[in-house]
DRENVOZA-519512 format. One record per residue (C-alpha): residue in three letters; x negated, y, z negated; residue number from 0. Coordinates in steps of 0.25 Angstrom, whole numbers, plus 5000, padded with zeros to 4 digits. Example, Ala and Ser with C-alpha at 12.3 -4.5 7.8 and 13.67 -1.06 7.14 Angstrom:
BEGIN
[site Ala [4951 4982 4969] 0]
[site Ser [4945 4996 4971] 1]
This chain:
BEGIN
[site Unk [5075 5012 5018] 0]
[site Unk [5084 5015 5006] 1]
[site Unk [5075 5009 4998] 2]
[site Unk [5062 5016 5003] 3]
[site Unk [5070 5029 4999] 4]
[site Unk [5072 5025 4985] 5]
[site Unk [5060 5022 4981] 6]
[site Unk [5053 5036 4987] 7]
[site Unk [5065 5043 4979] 8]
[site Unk [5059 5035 4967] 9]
[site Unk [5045 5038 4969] 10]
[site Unk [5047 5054 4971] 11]
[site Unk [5055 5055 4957] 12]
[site Unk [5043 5050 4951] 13]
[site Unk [5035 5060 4958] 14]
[site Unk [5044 5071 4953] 15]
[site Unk [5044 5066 4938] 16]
[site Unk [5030 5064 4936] 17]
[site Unk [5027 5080 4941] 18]
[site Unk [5037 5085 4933] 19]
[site Unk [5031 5078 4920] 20]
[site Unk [5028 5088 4908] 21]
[site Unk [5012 5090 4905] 22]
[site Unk [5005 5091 4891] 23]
[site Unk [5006 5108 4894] 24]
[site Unk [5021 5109 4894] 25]
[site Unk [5021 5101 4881] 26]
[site Unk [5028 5115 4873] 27]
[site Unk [5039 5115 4884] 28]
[site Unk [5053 5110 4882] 29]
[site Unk [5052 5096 4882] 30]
[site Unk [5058 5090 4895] 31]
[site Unk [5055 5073 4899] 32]
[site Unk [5052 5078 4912] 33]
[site Unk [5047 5063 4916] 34]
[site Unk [5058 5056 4909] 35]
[site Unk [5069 5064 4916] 36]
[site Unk [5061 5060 4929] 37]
[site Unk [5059 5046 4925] 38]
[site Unk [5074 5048 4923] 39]
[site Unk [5078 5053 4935] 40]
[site Unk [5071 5044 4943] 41]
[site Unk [5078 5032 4938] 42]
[site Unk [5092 5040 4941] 43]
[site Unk [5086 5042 4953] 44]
[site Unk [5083 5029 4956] 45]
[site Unk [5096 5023 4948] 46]
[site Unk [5102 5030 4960] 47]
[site Unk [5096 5025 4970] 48]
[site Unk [5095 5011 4966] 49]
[site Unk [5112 5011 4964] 50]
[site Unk [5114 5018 4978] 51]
[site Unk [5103 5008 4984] 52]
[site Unk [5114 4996 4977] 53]
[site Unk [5127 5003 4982] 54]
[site Unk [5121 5003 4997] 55]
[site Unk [5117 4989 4995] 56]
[site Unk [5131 4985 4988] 57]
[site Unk [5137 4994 5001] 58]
[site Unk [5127 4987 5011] 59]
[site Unk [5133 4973 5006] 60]
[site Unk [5147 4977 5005] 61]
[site Unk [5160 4975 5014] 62]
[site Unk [5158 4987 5019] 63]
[site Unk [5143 4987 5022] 64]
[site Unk [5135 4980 5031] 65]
[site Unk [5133 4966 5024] 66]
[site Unk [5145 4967 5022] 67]
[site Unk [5151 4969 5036] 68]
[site Unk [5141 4960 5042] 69]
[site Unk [5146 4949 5030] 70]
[site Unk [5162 4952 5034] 71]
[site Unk [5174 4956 5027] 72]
[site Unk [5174 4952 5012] 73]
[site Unk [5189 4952 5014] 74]
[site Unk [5189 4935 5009] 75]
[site Unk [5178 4941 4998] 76]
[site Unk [5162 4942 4996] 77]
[site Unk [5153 4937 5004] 78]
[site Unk [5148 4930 4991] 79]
[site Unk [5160 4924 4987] 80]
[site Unk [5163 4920 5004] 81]
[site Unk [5149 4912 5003] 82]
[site Unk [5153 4906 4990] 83]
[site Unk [5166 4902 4994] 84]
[site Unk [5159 4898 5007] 85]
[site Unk [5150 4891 5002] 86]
[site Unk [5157 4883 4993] 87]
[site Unk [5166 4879 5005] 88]
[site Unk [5157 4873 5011] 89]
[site Unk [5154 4864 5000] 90]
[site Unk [5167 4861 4997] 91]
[site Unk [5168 4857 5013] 92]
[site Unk [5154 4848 5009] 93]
[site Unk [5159 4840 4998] 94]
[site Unk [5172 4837 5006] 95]
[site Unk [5165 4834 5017] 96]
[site Unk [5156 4825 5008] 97]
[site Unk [5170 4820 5000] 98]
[site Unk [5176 4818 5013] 99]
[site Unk [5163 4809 5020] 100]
[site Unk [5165 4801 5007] 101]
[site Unk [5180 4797 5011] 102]
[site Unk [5178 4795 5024] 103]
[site Unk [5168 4784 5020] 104]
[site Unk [5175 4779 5010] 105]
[site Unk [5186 4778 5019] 106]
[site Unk [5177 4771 5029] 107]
[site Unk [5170 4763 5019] 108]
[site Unk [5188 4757 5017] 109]
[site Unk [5189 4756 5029] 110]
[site Unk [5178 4747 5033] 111]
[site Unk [5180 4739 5020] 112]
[site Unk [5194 4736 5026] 113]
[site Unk [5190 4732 5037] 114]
[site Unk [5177 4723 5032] 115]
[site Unk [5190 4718 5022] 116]
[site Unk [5197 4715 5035] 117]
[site Unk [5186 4709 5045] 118]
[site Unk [5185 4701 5029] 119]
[site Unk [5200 4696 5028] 120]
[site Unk [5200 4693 5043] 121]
[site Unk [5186 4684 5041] 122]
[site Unk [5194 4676 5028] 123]
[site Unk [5207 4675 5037] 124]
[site Unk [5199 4669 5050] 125]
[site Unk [5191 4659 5038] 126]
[site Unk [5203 4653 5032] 127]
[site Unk [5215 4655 5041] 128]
[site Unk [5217 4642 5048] 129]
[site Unk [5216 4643 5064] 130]
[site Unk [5223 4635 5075] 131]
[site Unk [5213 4626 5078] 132]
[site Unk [5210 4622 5065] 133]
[site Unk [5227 4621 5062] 134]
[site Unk [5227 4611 5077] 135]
[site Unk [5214 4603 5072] 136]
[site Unk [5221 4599 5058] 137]
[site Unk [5235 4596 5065] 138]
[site Unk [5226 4586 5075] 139]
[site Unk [5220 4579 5064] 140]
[site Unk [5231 4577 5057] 141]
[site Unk [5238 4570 5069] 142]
[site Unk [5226 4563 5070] 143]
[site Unk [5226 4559 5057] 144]
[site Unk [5240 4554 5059] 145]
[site Unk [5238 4547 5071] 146]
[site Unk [5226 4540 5066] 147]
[site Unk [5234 4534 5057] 148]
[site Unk [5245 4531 5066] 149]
[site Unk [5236 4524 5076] 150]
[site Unk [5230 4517 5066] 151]
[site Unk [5245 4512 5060] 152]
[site Unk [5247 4507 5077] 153]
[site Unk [5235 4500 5078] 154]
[site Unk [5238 4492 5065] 155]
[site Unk [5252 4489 5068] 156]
[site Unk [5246 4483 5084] 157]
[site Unk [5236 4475 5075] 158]
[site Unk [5246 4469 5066] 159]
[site Unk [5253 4465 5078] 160]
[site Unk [5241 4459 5087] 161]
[site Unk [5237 4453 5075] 162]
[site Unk [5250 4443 5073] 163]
[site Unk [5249 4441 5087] 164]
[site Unk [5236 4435 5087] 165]
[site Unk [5237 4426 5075] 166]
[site Unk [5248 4421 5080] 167]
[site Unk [5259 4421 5068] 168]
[site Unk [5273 4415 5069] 169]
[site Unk [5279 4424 5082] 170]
[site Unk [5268 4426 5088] 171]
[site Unk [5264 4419 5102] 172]
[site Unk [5253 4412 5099] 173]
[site Unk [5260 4404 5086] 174]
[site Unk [5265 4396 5096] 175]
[site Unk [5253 4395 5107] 176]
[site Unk [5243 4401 5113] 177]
[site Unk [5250 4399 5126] 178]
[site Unk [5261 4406 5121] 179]
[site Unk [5254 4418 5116] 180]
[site Unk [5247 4419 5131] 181]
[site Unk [5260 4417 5137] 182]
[site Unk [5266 4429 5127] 183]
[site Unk [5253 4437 5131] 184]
[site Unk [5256 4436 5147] 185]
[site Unk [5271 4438 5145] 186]
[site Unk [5268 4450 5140] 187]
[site Unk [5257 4454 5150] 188]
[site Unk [5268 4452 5163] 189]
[site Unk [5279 4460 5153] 190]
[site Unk [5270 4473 5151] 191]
[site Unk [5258 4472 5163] 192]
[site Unk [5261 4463 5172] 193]
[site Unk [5250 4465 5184] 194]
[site Unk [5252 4463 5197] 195]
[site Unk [5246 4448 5197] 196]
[site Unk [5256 4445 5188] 197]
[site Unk [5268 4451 5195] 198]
[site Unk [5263 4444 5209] 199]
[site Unk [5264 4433 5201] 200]
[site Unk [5279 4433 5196] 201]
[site Unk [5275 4434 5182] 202]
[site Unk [5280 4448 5180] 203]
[site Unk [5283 4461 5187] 204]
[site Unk [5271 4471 5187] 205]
[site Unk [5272 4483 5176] 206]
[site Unk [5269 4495 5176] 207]
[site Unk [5256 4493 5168] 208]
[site Unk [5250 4481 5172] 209]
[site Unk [5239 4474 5165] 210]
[site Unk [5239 4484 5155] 211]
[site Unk [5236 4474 5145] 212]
[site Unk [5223 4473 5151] 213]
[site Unk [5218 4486 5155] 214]
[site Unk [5210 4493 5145] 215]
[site Unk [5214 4506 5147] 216]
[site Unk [5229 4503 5143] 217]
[site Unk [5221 4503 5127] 218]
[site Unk [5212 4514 5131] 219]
[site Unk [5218 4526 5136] 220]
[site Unk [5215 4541 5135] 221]
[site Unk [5221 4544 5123] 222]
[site Unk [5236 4539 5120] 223]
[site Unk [5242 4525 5123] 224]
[site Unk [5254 4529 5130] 225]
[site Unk [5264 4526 5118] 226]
[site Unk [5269 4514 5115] 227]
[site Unk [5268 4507 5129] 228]
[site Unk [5253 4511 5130] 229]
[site Unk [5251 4504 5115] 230]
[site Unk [5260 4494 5118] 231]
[site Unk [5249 4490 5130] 232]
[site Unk [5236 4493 5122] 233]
[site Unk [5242 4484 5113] 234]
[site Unk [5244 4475 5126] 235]
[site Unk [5229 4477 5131] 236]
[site Unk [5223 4474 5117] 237]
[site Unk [5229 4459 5119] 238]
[site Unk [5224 4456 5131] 239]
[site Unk [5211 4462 5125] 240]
[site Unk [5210 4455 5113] 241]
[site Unk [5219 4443 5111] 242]
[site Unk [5228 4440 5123] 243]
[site Unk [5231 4427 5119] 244]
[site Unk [5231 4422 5106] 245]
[site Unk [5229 4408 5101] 246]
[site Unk [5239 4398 5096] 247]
[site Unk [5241 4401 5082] 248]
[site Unk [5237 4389 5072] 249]
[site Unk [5249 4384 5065] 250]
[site Unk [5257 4373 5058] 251]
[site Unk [5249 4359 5058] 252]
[site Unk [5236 4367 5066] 253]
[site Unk [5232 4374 5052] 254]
[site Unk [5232 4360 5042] 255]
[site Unk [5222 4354 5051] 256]
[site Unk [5207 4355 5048] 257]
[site Unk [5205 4360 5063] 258]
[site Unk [5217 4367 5059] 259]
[site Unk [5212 4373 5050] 260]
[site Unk [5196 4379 5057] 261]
[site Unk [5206 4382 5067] 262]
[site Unk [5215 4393 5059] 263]
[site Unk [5202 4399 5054] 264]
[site Unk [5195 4402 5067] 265]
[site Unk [5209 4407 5071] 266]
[site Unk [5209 4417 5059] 267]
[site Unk [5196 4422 5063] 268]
[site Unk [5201 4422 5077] 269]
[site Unk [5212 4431 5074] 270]
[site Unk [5204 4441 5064] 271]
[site Unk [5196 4445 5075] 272]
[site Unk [5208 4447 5085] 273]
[site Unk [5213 4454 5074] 274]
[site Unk [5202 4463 5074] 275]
[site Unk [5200 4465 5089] 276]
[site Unk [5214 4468 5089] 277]
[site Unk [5212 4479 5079] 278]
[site Unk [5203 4485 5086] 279]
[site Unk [5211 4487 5099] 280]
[site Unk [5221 4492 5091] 281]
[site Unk [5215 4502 5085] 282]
[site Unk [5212 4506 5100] 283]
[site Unk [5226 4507 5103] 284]
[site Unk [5232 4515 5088] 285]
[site Unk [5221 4524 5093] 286]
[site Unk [5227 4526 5106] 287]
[site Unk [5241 4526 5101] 288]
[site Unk [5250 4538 5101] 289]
[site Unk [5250 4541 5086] 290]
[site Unk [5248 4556 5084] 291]
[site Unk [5258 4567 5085] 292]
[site Unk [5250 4578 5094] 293]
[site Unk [5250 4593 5090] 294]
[site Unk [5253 4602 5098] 295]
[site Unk [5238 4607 5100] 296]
[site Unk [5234 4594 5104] 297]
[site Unk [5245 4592 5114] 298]
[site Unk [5239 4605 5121] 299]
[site Unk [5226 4598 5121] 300]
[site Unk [5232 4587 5127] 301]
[site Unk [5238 4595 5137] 302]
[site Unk [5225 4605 5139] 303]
[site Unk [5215 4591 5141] 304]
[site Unk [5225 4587 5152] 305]
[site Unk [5234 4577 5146] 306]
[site Unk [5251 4575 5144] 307]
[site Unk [5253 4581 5130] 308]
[site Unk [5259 4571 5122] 309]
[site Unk [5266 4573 5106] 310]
[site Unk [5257 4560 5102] 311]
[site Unk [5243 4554 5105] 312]
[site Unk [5235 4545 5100] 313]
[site Unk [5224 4546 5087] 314]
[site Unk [5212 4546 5097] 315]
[site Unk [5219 4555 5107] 316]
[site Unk [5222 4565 5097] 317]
[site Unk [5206 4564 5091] 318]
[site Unk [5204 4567 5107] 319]
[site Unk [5212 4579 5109] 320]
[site Unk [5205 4585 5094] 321]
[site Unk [5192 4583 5101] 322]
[site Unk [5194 4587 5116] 323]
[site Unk [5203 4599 5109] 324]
[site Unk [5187 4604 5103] 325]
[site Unk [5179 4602 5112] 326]
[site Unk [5187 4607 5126] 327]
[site Unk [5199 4615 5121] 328]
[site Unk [5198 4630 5125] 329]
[site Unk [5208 4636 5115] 330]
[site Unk [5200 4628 5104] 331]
[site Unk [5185 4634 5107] 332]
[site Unk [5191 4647 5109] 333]
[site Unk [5197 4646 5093] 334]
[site Unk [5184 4641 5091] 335]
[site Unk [5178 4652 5094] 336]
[site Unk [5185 4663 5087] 337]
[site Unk [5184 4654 5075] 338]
[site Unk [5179 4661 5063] 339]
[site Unk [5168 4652 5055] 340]
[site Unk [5179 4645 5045] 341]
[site Unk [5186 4641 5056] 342]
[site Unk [5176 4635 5065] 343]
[site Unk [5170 4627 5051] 344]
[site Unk [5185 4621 5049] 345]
[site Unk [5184 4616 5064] 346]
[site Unk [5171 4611 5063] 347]
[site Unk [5177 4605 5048] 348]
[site Unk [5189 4598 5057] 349]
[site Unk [5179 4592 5067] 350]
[site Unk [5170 4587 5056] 351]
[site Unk [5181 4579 5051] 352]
[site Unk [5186 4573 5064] 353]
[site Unk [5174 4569 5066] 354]
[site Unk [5173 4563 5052] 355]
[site Unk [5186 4557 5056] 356]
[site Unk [5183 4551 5068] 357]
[site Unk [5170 4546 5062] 358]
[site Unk [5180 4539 5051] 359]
[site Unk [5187 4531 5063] 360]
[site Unk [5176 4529 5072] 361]
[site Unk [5172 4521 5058] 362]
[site Unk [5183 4514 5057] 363]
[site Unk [5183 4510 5073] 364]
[site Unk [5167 4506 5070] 365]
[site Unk [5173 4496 5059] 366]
[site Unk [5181 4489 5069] 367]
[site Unk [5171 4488 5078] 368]
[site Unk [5161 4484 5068] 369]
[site Unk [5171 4473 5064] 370]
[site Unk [5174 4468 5079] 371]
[site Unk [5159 4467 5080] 372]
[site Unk [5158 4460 5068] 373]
[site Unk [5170 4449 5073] 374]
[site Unk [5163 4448 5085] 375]
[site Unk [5148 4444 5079] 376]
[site Unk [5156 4431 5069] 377]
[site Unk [5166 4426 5082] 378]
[site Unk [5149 4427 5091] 379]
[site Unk [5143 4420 5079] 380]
[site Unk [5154 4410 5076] 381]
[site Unk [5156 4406 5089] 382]
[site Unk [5140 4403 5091] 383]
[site Unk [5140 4397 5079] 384]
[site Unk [5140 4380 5081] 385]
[site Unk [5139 4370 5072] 386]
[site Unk [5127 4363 5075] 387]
[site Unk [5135 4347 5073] 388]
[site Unk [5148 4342 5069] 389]
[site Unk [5147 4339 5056] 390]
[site Unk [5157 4329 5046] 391]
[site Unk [5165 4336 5035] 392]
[site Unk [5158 4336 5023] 393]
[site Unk [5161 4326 5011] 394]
[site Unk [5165 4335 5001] 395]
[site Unk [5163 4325 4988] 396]
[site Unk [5148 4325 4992] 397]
């Protein structure tokens, strides 16, 4: 409306400026620049009107005026200067908040690379710390290992024994007779197990074992001979097994004759295979011996599979409880399964090798046997073997 009144005031001064213009008849009058001082008075006029249109404006936007009431107090400063401080707070909030996001990752980003570092150390520990069952399967096969030995020391130490017994060297029973070696072989049959025919008959009392000496199961028992004693009879039941009497021995004036002399040399091949089938039983009984200090984990698995725990046992009974200890033992599946990979590839490692290792003395057992068969083949063919007439000695000058 102000605005529509200043521009009519305008328009009229211009109307009163041009009728009061001077014309070509009033030329000899007093010079007076009628349209000039019009002109000029019109821009006072409407220099006015334009300063009082700024001042209401400049009052319209003021504290005081109505922008200004409606925009607040101006008691903290402008309302430009509030915006720009506003403003500018706002992005200051925004690149902390940005500055702050980029910690909070970073922080996170630490955090999980410590606990990937973590779950990492924990995977190397599990792959090269040692666990129990691997710690228990070393310690078994080293007593193992020693008790191989040990057994194989008893059976040697039986053979050497056995041996001079059957070829009948100076102190022996049958240096002086084969009856004197059978009567040395059924004293000591009434001494040890007398049976009850032989107690009926006077001959002895009856033991507490009898005919131990010729029961198989005195050799062959579930694990470990019981001690000495049940050495002691293996040894006994391998006699009456293999050699229960042995021949007369052939001395003195025997070995200078020529019958004499054939004689001794079928008696050494005589007592080479005694010597071997004796070997073989033997070996049957250091197996069986008790030769190994048990640990304490296999004297639980003796205990878990329902037998006395015992500190020693035998070479095989100890390869028994290593194998009955993988294949039925609950506490060694369930370390099984919480193995990490490592550890189940040094089990399967230890297994590989007894199983290397018993394929190493099941070698050594197939030598024997293969040698026994072998004994046996030339005493079939030599004793088919017959000279086809009984021919003169040669003359040795032709």
């Amino acid at each position: 409306m102000r605005k529509y009144r200043l521009l009519s005031s305008i328009a009229s001064a211009v109307v009163v400026g041009v009728m009061l213009a001077p014309t070509s008849a009033s030329a000899q009058m007093a010079v007076v620049d009628w349209p000039g001082l019009a002109v000029s008075q019109a821009m006072k006029f409407i220099q006015n009107q334009m300063n009082n249109t700024l001042n209401s404006i400049s009052g319209q936007l003021g504290a005081t005026g109505p922008l200004g009431q409606l925009l607040g107090s101006n008691q903290f400063g402008s309302v430009t200067a509030l915006l720009q401080q506003g403003f500018t707070q706002i992005a200051n909030y925004q690149k902390a908040q940005v500055d702050a996001h980029t910690q909070l990752l970073d922080g996170q980003n630490l955090a999980m690379t410590r606990v990937q570092r973590d779950f990492r150390n924990a995977q190397i520990r599990d792959e090269h710390v040692i666990g129990s069952l691997s710690c228990s399967a070393l310690d078994g096969g080293q007593s193992v290992i020693t008790g191989a030995s040990k057994s194989w020391q008893v059976a040697t130490s039986i053979t050497a024994v056995t041996d001079k017994r059957g070829e009948g060297g100076k102190n022996q029973p049958a240096y002086y007779g084969s009856a004197q070696a059978a009567q040395a072989n059924n004293e000591l049959h009434y001494k040890r197990y007398c049976g009850d025919v032989e107690a009926g008959a006077g001959l002895c009392s009856l033991s507490q074992t009898p005919n131990a000496d010729q029961e198989a199961s005195t050799l062959f028992v579930s694990g470990t001979l019981n001690g000495q004693d049940g050495v002691t009879a293996a040894n006994d039941y391998a006699i009456s097994l293999i050699q229960p009497v042995v021949p007369a021995t052939i001395r003195g004036d025997q070995l200078t004759s020529a019958i004499g002399a054939e004689a001794v040399a079928k008696r050494r091949a005589y007592n080479a295979r005694m010597s071997l089938a004796r070997q073989v039983a033997s070996y049957a009984i250091g197996v069986q011996s008790p030769s190994v200090s048990l640990t304490a984990d296999q004297q639980t698995e003796m205990t878990n599979e329902g037998l006395p725990a015992t500190p020693t046992a035998s070479w095989l009974q100890a390869l028994m409880l290593d194998t009955n200890r993988r294949l039925s033992s609950t506490n060694y599946h369930a370390q099984l399964a919480s193995m990490p990979p490592a550890s189940i590839g040094r089990e399967i490692a230890t297994e590989l090798s007894e199983t290397n290792y018993l394929l190493v003395q099941l070698f050594r057992l197939e030598l024997m046997h293969a040698t026994t068969a072998a004994a046996h083949l030339a005493h079939t063919v030599e004793r088919d073997y017959q000279q086809p007439l009984q021919m003169s000695s040669p003359n040795l000058s032709n």
